[in-house]
PyMOL commands that place a pseudoatom at each C-alpha (Angstrom):
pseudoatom trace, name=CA, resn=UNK, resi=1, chain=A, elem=C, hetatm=0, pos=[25.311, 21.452, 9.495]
pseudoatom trace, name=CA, resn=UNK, resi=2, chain=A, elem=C, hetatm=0, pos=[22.714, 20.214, 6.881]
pseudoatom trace, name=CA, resn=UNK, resi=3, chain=A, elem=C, hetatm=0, pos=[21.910, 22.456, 4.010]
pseudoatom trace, name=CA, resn=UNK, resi=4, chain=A, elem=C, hetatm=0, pos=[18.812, 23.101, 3.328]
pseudoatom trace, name=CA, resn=UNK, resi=5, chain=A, elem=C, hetatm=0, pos=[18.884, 21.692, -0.284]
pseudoatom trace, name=CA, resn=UNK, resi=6, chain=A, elem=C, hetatm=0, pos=[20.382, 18.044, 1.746]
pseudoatom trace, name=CA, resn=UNK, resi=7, chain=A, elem=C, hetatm=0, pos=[17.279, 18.718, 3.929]
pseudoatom trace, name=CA, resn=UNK, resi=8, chain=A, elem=C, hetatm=0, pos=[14.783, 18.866, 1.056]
pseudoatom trace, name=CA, resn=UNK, resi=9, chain=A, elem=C, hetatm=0, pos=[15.947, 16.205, -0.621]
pseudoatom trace, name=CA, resn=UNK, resi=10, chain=A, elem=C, hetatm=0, pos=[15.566, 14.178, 2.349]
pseudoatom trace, name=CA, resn=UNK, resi=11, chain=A, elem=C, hetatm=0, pos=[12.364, 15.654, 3.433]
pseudoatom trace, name=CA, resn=UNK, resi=12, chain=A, elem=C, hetatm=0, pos=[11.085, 14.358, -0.372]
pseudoatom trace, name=CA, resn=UNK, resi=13, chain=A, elem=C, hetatm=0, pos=[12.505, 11.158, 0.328]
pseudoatom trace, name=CA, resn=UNK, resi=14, chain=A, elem=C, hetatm=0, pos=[10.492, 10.487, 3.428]
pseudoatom trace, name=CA, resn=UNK, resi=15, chain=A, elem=C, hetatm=0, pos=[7.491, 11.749, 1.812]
pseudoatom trace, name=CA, resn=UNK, resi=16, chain=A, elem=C, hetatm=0, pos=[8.049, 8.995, -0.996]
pseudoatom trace, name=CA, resn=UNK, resi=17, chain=A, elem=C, hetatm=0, pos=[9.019, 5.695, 1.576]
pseudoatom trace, name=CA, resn=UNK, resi=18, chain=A, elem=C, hetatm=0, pos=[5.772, 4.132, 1.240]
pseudoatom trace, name=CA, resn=UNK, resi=19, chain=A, elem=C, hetatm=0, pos=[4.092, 5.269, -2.595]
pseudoatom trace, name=CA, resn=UNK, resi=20, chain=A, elem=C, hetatm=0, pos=[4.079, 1.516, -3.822]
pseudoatom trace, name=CA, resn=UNK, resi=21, chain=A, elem=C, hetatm=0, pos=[5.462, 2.524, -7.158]
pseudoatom trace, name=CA, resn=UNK, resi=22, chain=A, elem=C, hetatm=0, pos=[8.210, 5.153, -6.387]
pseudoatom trace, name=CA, resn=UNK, resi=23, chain=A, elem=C, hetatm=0, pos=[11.871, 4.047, -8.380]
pseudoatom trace, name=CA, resn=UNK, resi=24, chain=A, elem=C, hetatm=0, pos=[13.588, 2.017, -5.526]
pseudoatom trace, name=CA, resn=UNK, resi=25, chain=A, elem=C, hetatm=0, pos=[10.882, 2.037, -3.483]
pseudoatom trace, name=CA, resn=UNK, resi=26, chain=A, elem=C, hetatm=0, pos=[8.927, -0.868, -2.528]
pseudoatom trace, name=CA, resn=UNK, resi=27, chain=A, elem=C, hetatm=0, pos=[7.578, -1.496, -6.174]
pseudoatom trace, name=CA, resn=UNK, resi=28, chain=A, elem=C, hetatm=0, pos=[9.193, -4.736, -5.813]
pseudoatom trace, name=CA, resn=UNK, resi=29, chain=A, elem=C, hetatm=0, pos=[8.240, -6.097, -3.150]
pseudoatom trace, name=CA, resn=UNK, resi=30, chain=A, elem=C, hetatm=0, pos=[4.348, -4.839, -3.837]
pseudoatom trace, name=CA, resn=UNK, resi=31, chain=A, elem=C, hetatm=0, pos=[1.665, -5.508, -6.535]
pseudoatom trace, name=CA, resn=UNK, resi=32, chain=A, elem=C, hetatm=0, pos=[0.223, -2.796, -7.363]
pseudoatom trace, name=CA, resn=UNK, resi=33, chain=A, elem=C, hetatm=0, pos=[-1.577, -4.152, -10.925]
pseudoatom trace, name=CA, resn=UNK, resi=34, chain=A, elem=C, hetatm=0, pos=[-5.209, -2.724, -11.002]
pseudoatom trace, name=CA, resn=UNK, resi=35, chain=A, elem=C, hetatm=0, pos=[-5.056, -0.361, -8.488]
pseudoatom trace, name=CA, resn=UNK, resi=36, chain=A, elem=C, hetatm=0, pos=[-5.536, 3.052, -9.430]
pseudoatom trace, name=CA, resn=UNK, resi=37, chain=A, elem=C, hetatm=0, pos=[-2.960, 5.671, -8.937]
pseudoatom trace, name=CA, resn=UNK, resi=38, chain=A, elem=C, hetatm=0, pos=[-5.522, 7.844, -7.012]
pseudoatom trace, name=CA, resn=UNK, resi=39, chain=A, elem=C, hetatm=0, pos=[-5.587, 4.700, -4.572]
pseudoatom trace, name=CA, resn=UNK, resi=40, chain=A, elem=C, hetatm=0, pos=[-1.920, 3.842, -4.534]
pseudoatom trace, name=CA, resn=UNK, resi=41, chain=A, elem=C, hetatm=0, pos=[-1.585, 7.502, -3.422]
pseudoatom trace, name=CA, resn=UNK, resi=42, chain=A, elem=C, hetatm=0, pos=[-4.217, 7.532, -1.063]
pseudoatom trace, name=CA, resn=UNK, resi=43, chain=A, elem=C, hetatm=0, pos=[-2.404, 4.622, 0.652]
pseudoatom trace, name=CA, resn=UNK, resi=44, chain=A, elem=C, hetatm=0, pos=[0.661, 5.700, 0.548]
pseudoatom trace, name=CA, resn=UNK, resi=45, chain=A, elem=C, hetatm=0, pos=[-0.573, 8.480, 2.821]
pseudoatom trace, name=CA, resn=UNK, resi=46, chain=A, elem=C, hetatm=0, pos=[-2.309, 6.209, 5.440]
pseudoatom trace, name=CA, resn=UNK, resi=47, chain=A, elem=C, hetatm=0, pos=[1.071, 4.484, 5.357]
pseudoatom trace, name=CA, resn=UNK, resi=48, chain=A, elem=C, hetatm=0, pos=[2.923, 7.479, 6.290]
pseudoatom trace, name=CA, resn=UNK, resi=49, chain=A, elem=C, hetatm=0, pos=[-0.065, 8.546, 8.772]
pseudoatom trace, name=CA, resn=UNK, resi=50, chain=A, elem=C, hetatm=0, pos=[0.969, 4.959, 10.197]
pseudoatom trace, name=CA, resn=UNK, resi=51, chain=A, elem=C, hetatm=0, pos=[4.499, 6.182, 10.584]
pseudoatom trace, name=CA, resn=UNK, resi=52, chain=A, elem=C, hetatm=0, pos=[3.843, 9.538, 12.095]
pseudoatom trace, name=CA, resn=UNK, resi=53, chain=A, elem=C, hetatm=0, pos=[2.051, 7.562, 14.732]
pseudoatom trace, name=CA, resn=UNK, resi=54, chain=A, elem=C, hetatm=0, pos=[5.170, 4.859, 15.196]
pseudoatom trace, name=CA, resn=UNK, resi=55, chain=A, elem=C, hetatm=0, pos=[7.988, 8.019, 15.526]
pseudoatom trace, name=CA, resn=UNK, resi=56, chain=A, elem=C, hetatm=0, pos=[5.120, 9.779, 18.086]
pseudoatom trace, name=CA, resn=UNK, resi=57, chain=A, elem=C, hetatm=0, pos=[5.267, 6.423, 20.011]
pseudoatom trace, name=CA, resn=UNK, resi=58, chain=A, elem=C, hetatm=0, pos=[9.038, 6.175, 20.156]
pseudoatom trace, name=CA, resn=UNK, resi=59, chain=A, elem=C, hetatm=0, pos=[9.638, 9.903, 20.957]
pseudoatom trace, name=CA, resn=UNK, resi=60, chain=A, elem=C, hetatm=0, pos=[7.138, 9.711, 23.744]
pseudoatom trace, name=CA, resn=UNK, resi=61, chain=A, elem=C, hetatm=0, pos=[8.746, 6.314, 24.952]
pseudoatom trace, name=CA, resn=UNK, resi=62, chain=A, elem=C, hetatm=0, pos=[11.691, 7.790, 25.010]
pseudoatom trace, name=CA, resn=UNK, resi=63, chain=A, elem=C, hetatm=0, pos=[11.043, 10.581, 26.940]
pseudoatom trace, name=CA, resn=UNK, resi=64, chain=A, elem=C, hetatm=0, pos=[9.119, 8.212, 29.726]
pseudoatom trace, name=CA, resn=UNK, resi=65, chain=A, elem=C, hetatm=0, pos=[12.268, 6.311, 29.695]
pseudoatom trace, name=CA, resn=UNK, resi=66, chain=A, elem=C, hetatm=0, pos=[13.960, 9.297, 30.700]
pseudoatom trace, name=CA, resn=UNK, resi=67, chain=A, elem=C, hetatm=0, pos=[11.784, 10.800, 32.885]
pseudoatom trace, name=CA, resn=UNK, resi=68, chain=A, elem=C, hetatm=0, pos=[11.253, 7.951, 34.922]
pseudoatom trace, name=CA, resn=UNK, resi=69, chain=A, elem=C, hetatm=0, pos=[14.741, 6.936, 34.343]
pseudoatom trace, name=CA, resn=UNK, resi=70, chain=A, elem=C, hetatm=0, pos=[14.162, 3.878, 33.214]
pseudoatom trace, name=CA, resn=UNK, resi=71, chain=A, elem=C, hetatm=0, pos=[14.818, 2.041, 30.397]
pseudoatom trace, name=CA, resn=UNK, resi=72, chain=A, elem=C, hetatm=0, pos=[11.844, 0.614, 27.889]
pseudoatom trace, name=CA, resn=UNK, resi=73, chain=A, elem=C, hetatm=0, pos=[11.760, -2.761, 28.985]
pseudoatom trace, name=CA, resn=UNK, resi=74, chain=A, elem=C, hetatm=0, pos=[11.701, -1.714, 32.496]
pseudoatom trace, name=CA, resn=UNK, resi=75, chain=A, elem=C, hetatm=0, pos=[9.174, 0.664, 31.446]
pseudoatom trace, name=CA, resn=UNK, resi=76, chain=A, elem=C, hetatm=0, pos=[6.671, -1.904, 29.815]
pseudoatom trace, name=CA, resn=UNK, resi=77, chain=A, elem=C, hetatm=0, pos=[7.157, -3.885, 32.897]
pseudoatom trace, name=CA, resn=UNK, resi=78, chain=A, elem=C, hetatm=0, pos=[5.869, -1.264, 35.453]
pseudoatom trace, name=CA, resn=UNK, resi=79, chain=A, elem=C, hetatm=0, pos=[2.748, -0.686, 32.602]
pseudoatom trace, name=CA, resn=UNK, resi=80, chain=A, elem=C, hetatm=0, pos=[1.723, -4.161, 33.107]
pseudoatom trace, name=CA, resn=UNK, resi=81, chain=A, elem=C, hetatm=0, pos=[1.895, -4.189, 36.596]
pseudoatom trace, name=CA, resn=UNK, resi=82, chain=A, elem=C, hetatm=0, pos=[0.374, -0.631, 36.761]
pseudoatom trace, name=CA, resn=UNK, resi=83, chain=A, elem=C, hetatm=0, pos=[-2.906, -1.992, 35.049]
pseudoatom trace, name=CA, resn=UNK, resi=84, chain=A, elem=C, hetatm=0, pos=[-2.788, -5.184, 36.688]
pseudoatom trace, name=CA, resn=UNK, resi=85, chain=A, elem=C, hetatm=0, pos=[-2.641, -3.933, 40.230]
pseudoatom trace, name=CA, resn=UNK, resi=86, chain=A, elem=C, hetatm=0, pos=[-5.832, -1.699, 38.569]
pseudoatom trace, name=CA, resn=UNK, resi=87, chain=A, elem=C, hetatm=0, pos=[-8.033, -5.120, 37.347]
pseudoatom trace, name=CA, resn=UNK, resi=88, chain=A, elem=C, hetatm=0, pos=[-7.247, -6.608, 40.732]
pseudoatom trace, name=CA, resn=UNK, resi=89, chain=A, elem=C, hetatm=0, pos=[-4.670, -9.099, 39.318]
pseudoatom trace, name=CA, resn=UNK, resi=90, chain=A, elem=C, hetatm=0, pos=[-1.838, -10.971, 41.142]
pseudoatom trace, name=CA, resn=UNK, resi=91, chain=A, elem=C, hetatm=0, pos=[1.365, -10.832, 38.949]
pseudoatom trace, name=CA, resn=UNK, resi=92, chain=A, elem=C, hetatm=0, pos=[4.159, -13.440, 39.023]
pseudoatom trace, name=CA, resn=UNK, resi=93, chain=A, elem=C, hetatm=0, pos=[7.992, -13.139, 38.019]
pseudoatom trace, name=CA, resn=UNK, resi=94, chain=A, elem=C, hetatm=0, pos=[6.725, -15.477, 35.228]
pseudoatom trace, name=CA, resn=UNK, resi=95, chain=A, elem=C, hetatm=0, pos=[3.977, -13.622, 34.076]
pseudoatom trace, name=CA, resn=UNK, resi=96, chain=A, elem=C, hetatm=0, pos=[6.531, -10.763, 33.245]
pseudoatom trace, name=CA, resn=UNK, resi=97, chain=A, elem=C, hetatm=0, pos=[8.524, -12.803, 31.431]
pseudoatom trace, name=CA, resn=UNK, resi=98, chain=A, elem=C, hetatm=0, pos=[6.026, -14.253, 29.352]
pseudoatom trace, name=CA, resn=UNK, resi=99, chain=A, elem=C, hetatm=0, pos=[4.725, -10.325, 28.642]
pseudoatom trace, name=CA, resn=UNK, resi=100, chain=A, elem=C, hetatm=0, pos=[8.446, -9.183, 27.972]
pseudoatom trace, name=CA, resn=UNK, resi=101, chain=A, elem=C, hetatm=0, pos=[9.029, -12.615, 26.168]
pseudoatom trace, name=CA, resn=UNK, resi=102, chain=A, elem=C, hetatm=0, pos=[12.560, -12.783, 28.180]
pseudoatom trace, name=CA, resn=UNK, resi=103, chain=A, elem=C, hetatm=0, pos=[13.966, -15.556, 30.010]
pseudoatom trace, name=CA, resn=UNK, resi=104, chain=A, elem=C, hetatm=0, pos=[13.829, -16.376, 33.422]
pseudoatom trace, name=CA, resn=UNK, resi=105, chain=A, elem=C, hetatm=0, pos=[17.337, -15.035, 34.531]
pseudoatom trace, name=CA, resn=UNK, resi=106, chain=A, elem=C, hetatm=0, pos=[16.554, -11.476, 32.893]
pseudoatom trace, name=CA, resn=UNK, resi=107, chain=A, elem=C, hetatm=0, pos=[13.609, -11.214, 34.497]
pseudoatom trace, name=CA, resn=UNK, resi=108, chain=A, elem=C, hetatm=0, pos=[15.632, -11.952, 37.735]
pseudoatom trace, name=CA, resn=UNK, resi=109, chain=A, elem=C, hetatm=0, pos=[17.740, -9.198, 37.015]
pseudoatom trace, name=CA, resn=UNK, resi=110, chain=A, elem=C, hetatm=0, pos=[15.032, -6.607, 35.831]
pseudoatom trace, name=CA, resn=UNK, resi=111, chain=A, elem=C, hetatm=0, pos=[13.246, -6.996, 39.330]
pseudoatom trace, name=CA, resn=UNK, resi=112, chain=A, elem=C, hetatm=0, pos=[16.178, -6.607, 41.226]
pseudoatom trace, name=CA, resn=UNK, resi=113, chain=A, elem=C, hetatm=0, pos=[16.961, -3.544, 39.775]
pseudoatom trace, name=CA, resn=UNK, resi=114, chain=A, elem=C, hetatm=0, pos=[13.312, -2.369, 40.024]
pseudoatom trace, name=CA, resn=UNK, resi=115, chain=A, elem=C, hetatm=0, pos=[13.253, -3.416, 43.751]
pseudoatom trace, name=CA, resn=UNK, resi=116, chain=A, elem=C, hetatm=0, pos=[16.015, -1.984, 44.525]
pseudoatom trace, name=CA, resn=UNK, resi=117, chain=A, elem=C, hetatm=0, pos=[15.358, 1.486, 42.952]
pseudoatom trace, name=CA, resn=UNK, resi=118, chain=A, elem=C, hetatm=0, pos=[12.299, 1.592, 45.240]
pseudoatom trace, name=CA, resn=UNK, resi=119, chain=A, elem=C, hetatm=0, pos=[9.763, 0.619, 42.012]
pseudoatom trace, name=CA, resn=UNK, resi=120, chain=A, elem=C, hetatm=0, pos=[8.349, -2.603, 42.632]
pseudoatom trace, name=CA, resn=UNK, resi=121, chain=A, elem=C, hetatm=0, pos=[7.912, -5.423, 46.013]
pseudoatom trace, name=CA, resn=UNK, resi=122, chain=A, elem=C, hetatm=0, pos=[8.247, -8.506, 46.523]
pseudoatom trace, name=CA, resn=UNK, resi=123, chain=A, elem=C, hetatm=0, pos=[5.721, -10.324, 48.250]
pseudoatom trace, name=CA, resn=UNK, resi=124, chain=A, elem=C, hetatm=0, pos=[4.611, -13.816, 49.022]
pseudoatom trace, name=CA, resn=UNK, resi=125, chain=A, elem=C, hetatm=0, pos=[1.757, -14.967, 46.552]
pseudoatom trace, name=CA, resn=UNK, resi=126, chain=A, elem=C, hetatm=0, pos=[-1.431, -15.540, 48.449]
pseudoatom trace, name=CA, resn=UNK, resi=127, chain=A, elem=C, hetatm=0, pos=[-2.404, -18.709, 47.205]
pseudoatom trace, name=CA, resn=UNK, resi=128, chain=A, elem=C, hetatm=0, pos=[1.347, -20.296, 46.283]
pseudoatom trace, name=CA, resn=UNK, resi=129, chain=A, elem=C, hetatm=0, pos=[3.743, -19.847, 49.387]
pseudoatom trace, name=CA, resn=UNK, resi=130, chain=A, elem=C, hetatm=0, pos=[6.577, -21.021, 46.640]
pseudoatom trace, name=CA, resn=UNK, resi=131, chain=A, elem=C, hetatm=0, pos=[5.597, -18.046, 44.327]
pseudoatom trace, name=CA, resn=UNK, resi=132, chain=A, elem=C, hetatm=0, pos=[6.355, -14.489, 44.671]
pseudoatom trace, name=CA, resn=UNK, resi=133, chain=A, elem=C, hetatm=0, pos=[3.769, -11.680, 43.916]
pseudoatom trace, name=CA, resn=UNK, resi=134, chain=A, elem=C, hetatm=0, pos=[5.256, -8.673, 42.086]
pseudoatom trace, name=CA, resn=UNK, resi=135, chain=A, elem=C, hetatm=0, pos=[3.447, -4.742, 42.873]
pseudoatom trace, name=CA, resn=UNK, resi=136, chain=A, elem=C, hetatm=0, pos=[4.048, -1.343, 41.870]
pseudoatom trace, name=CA, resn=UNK, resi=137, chain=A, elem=C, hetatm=0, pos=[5.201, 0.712, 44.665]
pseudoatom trace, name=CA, resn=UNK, resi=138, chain=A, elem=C, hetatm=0, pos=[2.690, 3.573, 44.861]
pseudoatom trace, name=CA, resn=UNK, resi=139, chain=A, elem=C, hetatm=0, pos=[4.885, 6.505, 45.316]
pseudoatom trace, name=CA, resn=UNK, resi=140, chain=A, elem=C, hetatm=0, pos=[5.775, 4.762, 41.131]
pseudoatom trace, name=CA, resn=UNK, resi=141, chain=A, elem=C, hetatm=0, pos=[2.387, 3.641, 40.338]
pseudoatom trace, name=CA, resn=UNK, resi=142, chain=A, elem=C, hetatm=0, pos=[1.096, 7.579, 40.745]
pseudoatom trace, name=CA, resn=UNK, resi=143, chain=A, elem=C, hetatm=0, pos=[3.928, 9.391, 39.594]
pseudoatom trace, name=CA, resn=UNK, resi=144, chain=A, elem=C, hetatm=0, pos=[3.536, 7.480, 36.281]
pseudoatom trace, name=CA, resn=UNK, resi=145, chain=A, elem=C, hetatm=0, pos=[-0.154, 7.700, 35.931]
pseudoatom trace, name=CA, resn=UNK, resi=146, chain=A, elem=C, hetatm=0, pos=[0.317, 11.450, 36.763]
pseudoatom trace, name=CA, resn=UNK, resi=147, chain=A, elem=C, hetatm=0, pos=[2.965, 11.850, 33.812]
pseudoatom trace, name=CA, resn=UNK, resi=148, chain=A, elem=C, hetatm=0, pos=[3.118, 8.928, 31.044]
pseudoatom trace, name=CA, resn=UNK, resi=149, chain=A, elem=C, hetatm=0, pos=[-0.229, 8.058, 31.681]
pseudoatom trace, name=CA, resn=UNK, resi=150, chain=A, elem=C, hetatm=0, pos=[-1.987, 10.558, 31.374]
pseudoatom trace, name=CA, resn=UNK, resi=151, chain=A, elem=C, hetatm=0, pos=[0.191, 11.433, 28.074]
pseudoatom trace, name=CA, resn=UNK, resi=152, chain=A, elem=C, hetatm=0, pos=[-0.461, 8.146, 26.868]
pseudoatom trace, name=CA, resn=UNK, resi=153, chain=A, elem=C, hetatm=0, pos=[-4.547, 8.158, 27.597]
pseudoatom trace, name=CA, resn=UNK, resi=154, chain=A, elem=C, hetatm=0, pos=[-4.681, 11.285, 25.026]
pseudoatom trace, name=CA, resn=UNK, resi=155, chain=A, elem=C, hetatm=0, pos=[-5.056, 8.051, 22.274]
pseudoatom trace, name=CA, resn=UNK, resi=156, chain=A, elem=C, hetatm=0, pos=[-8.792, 7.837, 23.774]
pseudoatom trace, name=CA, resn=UNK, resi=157, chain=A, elem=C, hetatm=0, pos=[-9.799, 11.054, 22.460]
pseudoatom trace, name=CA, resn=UNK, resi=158, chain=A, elem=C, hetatm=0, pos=[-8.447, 10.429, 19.056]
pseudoatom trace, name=CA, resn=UNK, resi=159, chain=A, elem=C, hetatm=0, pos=[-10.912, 7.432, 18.863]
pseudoatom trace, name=CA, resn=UNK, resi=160, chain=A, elem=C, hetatm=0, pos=[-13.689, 9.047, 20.374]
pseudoatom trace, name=CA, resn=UNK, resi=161, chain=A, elem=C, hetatm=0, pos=[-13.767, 11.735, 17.570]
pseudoatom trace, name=CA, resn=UNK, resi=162, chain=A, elem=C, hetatm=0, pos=[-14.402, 8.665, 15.287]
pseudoatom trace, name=CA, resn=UNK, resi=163, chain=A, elem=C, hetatm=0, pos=[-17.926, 7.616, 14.448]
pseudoatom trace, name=CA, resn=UNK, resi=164, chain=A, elem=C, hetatm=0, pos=[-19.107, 3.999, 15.268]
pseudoatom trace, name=CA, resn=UNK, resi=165, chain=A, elem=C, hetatm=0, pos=[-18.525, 2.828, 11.572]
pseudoatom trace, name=CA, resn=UNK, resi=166, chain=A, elem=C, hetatm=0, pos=[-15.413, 4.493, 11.330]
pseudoatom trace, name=CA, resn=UNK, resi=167, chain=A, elem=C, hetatm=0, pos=[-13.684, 3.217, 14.213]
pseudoatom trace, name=CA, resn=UNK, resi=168, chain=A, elem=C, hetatm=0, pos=[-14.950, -0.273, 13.383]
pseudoatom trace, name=CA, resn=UNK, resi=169, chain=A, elem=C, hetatm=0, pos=[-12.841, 0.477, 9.926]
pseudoatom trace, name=CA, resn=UNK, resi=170, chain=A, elem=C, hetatm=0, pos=[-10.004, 1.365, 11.429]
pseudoatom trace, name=CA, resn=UNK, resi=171, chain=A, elem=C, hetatm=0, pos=[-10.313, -1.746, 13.859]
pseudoatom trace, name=CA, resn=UNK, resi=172, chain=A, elem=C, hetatm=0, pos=[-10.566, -4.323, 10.926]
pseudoatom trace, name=CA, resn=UNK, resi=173, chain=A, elem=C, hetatm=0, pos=[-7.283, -2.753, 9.352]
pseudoatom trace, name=CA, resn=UNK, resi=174, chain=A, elem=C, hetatm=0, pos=[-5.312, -2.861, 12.429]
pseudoatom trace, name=CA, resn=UNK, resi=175, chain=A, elem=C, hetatm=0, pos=[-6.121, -6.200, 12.799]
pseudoatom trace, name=CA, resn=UNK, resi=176, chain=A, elem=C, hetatm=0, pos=[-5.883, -7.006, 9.221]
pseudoatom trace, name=CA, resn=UNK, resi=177, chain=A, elem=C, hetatm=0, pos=[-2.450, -5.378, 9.366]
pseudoatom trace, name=CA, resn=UNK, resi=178, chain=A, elem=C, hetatm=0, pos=[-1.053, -6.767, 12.411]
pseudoatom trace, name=CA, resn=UNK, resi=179, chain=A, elem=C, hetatm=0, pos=[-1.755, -10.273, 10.754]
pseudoatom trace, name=CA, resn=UNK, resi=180, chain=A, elem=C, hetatm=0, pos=[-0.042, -9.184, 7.490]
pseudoatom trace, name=CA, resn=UNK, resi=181, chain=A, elem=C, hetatm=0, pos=[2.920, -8.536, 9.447]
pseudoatom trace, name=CA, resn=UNK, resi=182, chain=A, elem=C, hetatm=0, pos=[3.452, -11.773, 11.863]
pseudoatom trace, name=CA, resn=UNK, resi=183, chain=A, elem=C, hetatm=0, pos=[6.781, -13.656, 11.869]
pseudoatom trace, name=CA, resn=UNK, resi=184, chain=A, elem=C, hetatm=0, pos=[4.358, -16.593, 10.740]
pseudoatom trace, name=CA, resn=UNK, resi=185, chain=A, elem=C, hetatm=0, pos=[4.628, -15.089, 7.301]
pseudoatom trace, name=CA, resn=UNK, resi=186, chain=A, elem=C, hetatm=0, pos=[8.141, -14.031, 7.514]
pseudoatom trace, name=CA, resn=UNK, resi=187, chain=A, elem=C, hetatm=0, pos=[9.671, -17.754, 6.477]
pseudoatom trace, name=CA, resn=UNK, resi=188, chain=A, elem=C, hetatm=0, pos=[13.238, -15.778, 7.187]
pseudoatom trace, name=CA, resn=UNK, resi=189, chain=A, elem=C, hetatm=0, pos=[12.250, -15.051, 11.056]
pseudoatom trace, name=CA, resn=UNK, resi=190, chain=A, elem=C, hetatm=0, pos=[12.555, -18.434, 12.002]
pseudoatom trace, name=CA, resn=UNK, resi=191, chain=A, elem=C, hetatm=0, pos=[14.962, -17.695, 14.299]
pseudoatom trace, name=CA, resn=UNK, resi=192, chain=A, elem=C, hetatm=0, pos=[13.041, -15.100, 15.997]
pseudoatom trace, name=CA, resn=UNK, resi=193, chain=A, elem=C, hetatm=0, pos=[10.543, -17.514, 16.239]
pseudoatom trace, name=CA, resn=UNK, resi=194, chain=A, elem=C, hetatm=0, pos=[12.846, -19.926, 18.158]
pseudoatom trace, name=CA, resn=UNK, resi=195, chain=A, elem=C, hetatm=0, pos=[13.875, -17.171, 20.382]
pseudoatom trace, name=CA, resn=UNK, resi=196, chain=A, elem=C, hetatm=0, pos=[10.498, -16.328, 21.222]
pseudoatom trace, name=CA, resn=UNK, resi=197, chain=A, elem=C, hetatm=0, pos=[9.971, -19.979, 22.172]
pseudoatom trace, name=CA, resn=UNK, resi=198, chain=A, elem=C, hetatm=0, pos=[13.024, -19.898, 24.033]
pseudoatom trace, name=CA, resn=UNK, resi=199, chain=A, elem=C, hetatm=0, pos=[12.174, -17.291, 26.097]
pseudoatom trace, name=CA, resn=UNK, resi=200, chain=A, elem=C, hetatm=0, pos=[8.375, -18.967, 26.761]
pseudoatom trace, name=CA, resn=UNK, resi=201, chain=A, elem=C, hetatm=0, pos=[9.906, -21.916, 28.185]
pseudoatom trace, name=CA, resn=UNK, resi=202, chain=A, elem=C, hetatm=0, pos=[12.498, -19.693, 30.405]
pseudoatom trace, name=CA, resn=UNK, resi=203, chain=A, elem=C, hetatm=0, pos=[9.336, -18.039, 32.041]
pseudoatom trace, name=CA, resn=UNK, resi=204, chain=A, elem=C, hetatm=0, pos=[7.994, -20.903, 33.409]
pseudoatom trace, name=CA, resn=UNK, resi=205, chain=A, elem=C, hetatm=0, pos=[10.863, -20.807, 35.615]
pseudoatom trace, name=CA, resn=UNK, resi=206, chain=A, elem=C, hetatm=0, pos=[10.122, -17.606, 36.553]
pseudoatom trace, name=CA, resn=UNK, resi=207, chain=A, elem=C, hetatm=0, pos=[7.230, -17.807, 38.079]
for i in range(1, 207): cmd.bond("trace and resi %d" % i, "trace and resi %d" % (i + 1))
show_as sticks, trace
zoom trace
């Protein structure tokens, strides 16, 4: 069993992952030059706010995996369809794939799996006798909304608390942040890049 000194010192660690110029932390990988301590300290708590929110995400994605008994990628794929079948949209094998950004043969096997645990149908796409159309089952469709769902639509009210201006802040950074961090930067993810690719071309298979 941890002690609790083990436990501090780890708690203290956590609390210093993301202060740009803690010893061994990521002072060299950041510039901090000009910018006040105050600030690097202020953003080193938005950083960890940002984590808090990633670890809330995983817990609760784990426990919809195991409620529903599914497993993430399975899960993601019943999401889409869930809020597809809700805008009224017709979803192809390929259209999964392409959201999953797997190939053609694992999408294949994550529909037979689905189908056969009673979670999704097949059906013949109304326009395209060659294509299939992929649904949620309803007895899934509600049993989700009723649990993850409504779990998951809690996010609303933390953005409704925001004013106008505030939530147009927080907008710009996510954005802002999410472009910081594409593979397009990251000259080393090439080959996630080309798996990405890969998997693009396998979906048009799919469909």
């Amino acid at each position: 069993m941890e002690s609790g000194a083990a436990a501090a010192a780890r708690d203290r660690i956590a609390e210093r992952l993301y202060v740009a110029n803690a010893a061994g932390g990521p002072s060299s990988l950041v510039d901090a030059t000009g910018v006040a301590q105050e600030d690097v300290e202020q953003i080193a708590r938005l950083m960890q706010a940002l984590a808090r929110l990633r670890e809330a995400e995983q817990l609760l994605s784990e426990a919809s995996s195991a409620y529903m008994r599914l497993s993430a990628q399975d899960m993601r794929a019943l999401h889409y369809l869930i809020v597809a079948q809700q805008q009224g949209e017709i979803v192809t094998p390929g259209m999964i794939a392409q959201h999953l950004r797997i190939s053609a043969a694992s999408t294949t096997k994550l529909l037979n799996r689905l189908e056969r645990d009673g979670h999704v149908l097949r059906r013949v796409h109304p326009t395209d006798r060659r294509a299939f159309a992929i649904e949620v089952t309803p007895e899934t469709a509600a049993s989700a909304r009723a649990t993850v769902g409504r779990t998951q639509a809690r996010r609303f009210y933390a953005a409704a608390r925001l004013s106008r201006e505030e939530r147009e802040a927080v907008t710009r950074f996510l954005i802002d942040m999410a472009d910081e961090l594409s593979l397009s930067r990251a000259g080393w993810a090439g080959g996630a890049e080309e798996a990405d690719a890969a998997a693009g071309e396998g979906s048009e298979g799919a469909s």
